[in-house]
MIDOSE-1310 file (N, C-alpha, C; in nm, 2 decimals, decimal comma, always signed):
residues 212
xxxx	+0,08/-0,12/+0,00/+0,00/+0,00/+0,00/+0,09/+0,12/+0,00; +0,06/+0,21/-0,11/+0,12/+0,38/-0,09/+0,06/+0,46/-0,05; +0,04/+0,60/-0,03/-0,02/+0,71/+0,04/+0,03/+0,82/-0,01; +0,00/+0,89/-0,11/+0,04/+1,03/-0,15/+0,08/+1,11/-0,07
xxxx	+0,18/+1,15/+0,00/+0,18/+1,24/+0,11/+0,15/+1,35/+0,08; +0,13/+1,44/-0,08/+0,05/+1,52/-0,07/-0,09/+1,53/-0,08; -0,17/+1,43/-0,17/-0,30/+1,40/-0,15/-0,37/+1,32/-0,07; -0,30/+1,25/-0,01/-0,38/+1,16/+0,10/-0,39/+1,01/+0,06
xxxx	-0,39/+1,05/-0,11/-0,43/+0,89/-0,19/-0,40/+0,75/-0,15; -0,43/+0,69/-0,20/-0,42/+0,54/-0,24/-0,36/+0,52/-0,30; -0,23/+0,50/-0,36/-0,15/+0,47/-0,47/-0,22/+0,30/-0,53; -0,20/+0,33/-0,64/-0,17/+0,15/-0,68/+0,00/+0,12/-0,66
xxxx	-0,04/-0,02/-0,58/+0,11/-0,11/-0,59/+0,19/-0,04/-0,68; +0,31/-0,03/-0,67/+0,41/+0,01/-0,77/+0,47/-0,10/-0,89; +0,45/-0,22/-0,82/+0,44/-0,39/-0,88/+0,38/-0,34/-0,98; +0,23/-0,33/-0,98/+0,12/-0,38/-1,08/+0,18/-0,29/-1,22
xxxx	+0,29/-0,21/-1,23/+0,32/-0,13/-1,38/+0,41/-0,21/-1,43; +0,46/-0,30/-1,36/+0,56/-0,37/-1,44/+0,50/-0,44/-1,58; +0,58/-0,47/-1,64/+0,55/-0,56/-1,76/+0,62/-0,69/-1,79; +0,57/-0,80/-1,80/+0,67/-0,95/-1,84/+0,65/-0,96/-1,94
xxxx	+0,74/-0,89/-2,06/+0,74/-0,90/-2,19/+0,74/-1,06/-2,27; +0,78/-1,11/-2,17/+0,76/-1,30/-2,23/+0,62/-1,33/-2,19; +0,54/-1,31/-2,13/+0,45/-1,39/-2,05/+0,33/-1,35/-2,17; +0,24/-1,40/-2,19/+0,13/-1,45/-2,32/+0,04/-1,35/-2,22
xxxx	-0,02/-1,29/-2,13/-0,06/-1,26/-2,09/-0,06/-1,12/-2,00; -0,09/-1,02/-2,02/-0,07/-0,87/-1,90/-0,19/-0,88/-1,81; -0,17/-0,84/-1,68/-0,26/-0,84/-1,61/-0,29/-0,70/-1,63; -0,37/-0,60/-1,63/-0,39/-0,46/-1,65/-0,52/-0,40/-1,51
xxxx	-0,49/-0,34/-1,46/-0,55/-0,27/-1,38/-0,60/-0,13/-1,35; -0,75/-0,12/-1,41/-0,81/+0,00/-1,46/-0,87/+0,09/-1,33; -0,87/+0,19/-1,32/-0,90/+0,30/-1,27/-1,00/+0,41/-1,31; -1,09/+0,46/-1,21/-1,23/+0,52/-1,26/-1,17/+0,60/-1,13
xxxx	-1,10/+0,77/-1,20/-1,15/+0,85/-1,08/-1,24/+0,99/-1,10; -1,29/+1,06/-1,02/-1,36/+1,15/-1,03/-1,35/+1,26/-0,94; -1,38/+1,40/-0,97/-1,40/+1,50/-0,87/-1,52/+1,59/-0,90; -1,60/+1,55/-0,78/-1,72/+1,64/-0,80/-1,76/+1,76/-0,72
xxxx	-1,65/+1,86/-0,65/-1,63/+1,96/-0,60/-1,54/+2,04/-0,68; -1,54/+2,13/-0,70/-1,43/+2,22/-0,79/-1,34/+2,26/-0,67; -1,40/+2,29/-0,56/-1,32/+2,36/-0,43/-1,20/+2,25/-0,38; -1,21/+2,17/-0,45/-1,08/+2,03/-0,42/-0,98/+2,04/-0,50
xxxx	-1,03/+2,11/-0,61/-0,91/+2,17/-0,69/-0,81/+2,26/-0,66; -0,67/+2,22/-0,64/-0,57/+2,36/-0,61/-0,57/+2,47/-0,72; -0,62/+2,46/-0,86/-0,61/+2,58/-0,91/-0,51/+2,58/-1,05; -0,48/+2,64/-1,12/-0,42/+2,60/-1,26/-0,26/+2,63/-1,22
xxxx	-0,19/+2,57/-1,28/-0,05/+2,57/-1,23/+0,04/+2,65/-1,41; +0,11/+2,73/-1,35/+0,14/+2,83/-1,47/+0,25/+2,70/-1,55; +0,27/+2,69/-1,69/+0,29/+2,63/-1,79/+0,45/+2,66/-1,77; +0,55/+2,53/-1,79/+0,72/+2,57/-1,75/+0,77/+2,59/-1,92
xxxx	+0,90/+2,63/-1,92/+1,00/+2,70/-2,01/+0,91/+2,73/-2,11; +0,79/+2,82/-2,10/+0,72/+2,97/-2,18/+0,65/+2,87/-2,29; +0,59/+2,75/-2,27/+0,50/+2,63/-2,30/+0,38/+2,70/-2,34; +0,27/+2,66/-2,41/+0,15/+2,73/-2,46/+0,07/+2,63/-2,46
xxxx	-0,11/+2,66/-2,43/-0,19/+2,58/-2,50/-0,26/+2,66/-2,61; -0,34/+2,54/-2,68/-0,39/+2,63/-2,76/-0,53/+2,51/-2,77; -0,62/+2,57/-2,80/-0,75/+2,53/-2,80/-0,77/+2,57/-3,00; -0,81/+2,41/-3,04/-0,81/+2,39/-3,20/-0,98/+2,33/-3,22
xxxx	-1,00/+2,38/-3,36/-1,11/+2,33/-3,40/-1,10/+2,13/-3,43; -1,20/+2,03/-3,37/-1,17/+1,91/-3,33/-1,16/+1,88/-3,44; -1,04/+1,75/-3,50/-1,06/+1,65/-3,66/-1,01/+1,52/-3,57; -1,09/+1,45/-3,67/-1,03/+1,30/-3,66/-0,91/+1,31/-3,71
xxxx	-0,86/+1,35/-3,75/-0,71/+1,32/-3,77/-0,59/+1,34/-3,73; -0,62/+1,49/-3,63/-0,54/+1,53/-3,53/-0,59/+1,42/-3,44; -0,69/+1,39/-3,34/-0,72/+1,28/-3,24/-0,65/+1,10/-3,29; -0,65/+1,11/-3,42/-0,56/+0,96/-3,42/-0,44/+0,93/-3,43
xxxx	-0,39/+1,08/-3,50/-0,21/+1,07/-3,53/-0,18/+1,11/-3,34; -0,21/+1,19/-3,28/-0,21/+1,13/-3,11/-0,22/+1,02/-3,05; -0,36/+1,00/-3,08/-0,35/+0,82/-3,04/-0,23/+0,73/-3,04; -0,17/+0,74/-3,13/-0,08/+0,68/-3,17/+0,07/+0,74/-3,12
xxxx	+0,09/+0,84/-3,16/+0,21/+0,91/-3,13/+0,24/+0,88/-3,01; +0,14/+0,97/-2,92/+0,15/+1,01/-2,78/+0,09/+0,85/-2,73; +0,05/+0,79/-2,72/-0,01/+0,69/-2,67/+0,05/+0,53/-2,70; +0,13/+0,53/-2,80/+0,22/+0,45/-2,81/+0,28/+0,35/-2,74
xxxx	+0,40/+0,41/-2,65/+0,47/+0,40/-2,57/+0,41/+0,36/-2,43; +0,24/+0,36/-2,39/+0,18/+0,35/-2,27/+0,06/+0,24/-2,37; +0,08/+0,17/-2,47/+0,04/+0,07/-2,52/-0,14/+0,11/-2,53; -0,16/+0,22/-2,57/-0,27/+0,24/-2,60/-0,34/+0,20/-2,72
xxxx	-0,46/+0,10/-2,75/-0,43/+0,02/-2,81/-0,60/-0,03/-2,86; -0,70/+0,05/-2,83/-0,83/-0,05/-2,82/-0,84/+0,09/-2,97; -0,80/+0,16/-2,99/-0,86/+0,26/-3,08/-0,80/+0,24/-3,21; -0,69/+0,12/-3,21/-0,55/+0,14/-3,37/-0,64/+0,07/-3,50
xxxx	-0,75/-0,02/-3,39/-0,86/-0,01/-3,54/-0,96/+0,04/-3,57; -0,99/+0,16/-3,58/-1,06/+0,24/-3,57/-1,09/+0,27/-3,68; -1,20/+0,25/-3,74/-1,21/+0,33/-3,89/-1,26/+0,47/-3,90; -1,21/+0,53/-4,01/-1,23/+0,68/-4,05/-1,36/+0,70/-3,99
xxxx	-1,47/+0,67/-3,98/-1,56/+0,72/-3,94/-1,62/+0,70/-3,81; -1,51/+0,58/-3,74/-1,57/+0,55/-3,57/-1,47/+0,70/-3,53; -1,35/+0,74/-3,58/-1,28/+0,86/-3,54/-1,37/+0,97/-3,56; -1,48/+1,00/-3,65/-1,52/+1,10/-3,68/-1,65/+1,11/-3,62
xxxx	-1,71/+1,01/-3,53/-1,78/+0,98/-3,45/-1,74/+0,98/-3,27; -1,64/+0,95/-3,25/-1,53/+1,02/-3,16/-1,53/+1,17/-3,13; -1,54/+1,20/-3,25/-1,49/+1,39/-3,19/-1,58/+1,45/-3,25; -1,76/+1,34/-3,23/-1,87/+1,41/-3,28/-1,91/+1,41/-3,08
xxxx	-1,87/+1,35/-3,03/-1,92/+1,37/-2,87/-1,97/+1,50/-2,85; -2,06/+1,50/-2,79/-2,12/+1,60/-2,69/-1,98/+1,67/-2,63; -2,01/+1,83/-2,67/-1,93/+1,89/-2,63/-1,77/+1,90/-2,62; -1,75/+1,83/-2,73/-1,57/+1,78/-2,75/-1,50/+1,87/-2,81
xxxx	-1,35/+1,92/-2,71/-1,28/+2,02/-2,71/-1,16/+1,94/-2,75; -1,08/+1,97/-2,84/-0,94/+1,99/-2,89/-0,82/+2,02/-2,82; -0,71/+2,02/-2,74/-0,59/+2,13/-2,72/-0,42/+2,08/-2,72; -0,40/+2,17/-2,77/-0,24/+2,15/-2,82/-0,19/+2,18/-2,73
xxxx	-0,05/+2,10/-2,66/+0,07/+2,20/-2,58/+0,18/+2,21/-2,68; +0,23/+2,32/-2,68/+0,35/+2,37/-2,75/+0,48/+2,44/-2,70; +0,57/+2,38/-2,69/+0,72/+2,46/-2,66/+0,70/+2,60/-2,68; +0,85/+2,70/-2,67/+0,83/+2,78/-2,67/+0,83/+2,87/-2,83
xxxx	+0,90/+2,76/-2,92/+0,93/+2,73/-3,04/+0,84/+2,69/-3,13; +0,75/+2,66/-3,05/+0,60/+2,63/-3,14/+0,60/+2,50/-3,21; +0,65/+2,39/-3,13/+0,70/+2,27/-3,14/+0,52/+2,21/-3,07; +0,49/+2,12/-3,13/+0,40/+2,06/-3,04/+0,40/+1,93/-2,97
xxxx	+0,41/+1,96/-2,83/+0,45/+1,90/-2,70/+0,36/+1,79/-2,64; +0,22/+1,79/-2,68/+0,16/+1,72/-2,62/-0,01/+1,74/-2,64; -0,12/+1,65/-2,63/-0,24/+1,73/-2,61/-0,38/+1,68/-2,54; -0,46/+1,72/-2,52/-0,53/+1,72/-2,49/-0,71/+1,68/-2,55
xxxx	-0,73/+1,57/-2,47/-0,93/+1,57/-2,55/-1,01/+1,58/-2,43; -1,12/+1,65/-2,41/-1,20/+1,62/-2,30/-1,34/+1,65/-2,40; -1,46/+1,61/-2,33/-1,60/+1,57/-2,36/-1,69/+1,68/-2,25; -1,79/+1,72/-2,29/-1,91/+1,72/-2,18/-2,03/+1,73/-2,25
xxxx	-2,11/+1,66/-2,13/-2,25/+1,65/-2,16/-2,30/+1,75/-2,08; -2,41/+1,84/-2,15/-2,44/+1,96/-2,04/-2,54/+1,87/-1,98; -2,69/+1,80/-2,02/-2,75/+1,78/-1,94/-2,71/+1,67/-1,85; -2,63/+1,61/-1,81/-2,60/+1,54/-1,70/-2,53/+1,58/-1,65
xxxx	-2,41/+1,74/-1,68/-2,34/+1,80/-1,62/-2,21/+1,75/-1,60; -2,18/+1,63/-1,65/-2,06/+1,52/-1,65/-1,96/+1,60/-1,73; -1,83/+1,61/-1,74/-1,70/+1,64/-1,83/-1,65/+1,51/-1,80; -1,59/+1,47/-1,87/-1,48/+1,36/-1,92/-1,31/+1,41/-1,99
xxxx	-1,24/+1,40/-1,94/-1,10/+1,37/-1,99/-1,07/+1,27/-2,08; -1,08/+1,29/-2,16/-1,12/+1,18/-2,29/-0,95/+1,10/-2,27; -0,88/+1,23/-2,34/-0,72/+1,17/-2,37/-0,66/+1,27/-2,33; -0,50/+1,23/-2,27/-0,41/+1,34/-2,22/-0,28/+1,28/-2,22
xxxx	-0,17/+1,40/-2,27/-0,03/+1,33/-2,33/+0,03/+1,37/-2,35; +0,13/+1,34/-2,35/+0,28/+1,45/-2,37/+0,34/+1,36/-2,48; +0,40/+1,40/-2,60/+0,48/+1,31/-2,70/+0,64/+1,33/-2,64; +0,67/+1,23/-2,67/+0,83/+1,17/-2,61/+0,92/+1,27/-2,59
xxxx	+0,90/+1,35/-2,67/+1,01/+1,46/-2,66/+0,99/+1,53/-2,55; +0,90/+1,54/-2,47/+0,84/+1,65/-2,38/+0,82/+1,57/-2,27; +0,84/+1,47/-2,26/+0,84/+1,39/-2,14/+0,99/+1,45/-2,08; +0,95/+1,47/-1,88/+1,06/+1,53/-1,86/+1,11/+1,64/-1,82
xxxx	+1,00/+1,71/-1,86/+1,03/+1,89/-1,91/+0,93/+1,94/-1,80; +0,87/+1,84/-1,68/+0,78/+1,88/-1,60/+0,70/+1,95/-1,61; +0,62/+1,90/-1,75/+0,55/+2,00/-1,77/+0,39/+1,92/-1,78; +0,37/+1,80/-1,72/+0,26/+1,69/-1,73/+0,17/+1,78/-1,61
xxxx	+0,20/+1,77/-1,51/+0,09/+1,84/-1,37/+0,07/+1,97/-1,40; +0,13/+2,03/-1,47/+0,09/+2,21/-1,50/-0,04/+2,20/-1,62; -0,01/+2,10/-1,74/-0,07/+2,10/-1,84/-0,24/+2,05/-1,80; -0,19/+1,93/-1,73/-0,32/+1,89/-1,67/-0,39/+1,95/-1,61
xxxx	-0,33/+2,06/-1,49/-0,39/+2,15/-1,41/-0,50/+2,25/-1,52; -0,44/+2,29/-1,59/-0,47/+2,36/-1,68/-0,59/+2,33/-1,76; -0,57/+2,18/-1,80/-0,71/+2,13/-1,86/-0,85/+2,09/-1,76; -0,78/+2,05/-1,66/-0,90/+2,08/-1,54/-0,95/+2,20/-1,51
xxxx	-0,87/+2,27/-1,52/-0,93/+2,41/-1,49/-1,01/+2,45/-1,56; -0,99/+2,40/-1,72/-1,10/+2,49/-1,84/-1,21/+2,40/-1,85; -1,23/+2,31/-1,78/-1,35/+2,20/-1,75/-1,47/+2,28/-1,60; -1,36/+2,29/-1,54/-1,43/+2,41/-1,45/-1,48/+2,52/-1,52
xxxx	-1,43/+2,59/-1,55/-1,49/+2,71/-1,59/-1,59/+2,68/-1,71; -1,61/+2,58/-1,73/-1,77/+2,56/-1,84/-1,85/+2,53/-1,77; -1,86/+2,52/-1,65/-1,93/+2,50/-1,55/-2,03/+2,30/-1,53; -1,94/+2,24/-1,51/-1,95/+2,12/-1,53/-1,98/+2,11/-1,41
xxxx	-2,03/+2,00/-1,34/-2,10/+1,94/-1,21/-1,97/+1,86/-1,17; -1,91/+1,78/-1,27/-1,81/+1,66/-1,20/-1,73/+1,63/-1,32; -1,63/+1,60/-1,29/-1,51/+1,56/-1,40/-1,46/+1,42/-1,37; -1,46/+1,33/-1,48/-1,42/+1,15/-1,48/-1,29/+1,18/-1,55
xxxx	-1,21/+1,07/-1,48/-1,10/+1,02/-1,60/-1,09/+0,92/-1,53; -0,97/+0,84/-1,67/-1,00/+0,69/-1,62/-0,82/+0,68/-1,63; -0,75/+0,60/-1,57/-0,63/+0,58/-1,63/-0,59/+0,40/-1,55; -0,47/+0,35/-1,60/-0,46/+0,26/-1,56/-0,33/+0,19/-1,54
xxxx	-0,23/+0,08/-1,55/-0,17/+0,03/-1,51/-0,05/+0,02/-1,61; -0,07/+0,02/-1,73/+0,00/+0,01/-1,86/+0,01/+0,20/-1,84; +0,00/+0,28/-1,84/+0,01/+0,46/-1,83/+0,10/+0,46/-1,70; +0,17/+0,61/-1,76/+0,30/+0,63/-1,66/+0,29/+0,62/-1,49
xxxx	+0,33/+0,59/-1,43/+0,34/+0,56/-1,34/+0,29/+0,62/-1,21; +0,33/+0,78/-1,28/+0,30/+0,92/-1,20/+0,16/+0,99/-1,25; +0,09/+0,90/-1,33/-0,01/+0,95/-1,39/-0,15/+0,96/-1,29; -0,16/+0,85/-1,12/-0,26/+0,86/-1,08/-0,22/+0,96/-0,97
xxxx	-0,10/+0,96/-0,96/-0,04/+1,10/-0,83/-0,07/+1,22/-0,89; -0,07/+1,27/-0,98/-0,09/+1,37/-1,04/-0,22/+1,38/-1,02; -0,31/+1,30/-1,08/-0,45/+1,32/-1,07/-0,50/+1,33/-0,95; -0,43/+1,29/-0,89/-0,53/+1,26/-0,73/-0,49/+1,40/-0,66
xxxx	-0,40/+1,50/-0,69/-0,35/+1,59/-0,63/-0,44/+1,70/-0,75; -0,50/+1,67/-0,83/-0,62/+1,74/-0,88/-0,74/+1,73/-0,84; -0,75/+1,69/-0,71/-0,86/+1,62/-0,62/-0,95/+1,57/-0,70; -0,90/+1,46/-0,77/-0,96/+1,35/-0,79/-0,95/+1,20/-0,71
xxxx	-1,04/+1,13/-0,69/-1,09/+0,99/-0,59/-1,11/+0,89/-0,65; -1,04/+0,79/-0,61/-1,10/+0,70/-0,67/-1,29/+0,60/-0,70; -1,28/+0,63/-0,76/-1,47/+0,59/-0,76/-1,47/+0,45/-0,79; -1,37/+0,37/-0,89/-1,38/+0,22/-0,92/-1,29/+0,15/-0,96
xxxx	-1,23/+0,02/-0,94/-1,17/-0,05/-1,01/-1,12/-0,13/-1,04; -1,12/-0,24/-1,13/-1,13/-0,34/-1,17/-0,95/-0,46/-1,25; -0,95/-0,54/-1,26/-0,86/-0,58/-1,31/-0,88/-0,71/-1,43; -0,81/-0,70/-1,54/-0,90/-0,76/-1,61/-0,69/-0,81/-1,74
xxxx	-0,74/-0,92/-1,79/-0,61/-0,97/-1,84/-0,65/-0,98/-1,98; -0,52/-0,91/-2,07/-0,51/-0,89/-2,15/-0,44/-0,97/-2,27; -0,42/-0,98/-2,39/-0,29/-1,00/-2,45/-0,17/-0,93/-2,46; -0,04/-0,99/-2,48/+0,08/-0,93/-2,42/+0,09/-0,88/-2,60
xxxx	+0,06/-0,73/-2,60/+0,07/-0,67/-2,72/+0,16/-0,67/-2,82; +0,26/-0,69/-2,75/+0,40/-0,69/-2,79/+0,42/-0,83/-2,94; +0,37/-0,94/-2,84/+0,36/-1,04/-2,91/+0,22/-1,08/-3,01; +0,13/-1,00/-2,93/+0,03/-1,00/-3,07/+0,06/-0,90/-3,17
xxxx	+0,17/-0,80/-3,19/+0,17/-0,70/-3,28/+0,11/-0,63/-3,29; +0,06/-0,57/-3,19/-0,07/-0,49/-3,15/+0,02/-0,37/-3,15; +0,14/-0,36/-3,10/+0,25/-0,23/-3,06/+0,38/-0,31/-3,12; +0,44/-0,22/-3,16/+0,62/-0,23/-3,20/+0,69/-0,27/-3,08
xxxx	+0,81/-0,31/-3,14/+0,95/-0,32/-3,03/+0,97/-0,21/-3,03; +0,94/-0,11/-3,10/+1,03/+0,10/-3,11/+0,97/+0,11/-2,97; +0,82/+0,11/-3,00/+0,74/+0,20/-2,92/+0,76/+0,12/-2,74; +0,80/+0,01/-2,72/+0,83/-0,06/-2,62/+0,98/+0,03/-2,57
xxxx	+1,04/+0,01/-2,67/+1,18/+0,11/-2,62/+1,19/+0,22/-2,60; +1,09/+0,29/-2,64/+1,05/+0,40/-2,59/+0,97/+0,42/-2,46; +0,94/+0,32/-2,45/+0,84/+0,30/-2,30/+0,96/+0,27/-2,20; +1,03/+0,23/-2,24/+1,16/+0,17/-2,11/+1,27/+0,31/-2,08
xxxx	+1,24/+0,39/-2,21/+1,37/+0,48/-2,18/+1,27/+0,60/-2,11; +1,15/+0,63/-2,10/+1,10/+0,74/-2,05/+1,03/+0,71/-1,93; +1,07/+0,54/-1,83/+1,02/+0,52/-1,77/+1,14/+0,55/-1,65; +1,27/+0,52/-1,71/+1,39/+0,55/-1,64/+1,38/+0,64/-1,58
């Protein structure tokens, strides 16, 4: 058992992110958290080395070359068959926003998808990511902060995200210090992607060096 000394959390096991690249099998362990007070929120955290967001009009084609890019390396994986039109049905959601993070160079660093339904008042964090190069640059809990915040200010009732065991390590510390809780979660076994060709050996090697 862990304990966030700054949020109070529950960590998951540090165990459960490992990977046995030989083993025919991943065990994967998913996560449902939520915040339904905004007042739990510490507040937007200003963006490091002069970073930018930018809020874009939504395409299926910016949301899949992400998928992939940025999601790669954390074996993101239920969306790689996705046809042109399940993507364009994707970023037809109720209320779906777009956002880019950008260096100071106008490089793009990373981005962002979130959802809302007004009449249930729900926001969702659809997808959230930094591409490789930008891993590092501490700039993951500023950018997030940031996207929580502009979920607040549309005046949402409660914000979901989901993350899980195969995603970076520091990804439920971060959230939970965005006062988010855990609401559910489940464990469920997978195929070992690697060996179904579901993901590359690149993108595996890239997962081992940004995990260092």
């Amino acid at each position: 058992m862990r304990l966030d000394a700054k949020s109070g959390a529950l960590l998951p096991d540090a165990h459960l992110y490992d990977l046995d690249l030989e083993a025919d099998y991943w065990s994967v362990h998913q996560y449902w958290l939520m915040c339904r007070d905004p007042l739990l929120f510490p507040g937007k955290q200003g963006l490091p080395h002069g970073m930018t967001i930018e809020e874009v009009d939504p395409t299926a084609d910016f949301a899949k070359q992400m998928y992939w890019e940025v999601g790669g390396p954390w074996i993101w994986s239920d969306r790689r068959a996705y046809s042109q039109q399940q993507w364009l049905d994707y970023t037809a959601l109720l209320g779906f926003r777009q956002f880019k993070l950008r260096l100071k160079d106008g490089t793009l660093a990373g981005y962002a998808e979130t959802s809302f339904d007004p009449d249930s008042g729900q926001a969702e964090l659809e997808y959230f990511g930094l591409l490789p190069h930008a891993v590092g640059m501490k700039a993951g809990p500023a950018f997030l902060s940031q996207i929580i915040g502009k979920l607040w200010d549309a005046n949402c009732s409660r914000i979901r995200i989901s993350t899980c065991t195969l995603d970076h390590p520091g990804a439920f510390r971060v959230y939970s210090r965005c006062g988010f809780v855990r609401l559910s979660s489940h464990a469920i076994s997978v195929p070992n992607a690697l060996k179904a060709r579901i993901i590359s050996p690149q993108e595996i090697q890239i997962r081992t060096k940004l995990l260092r």
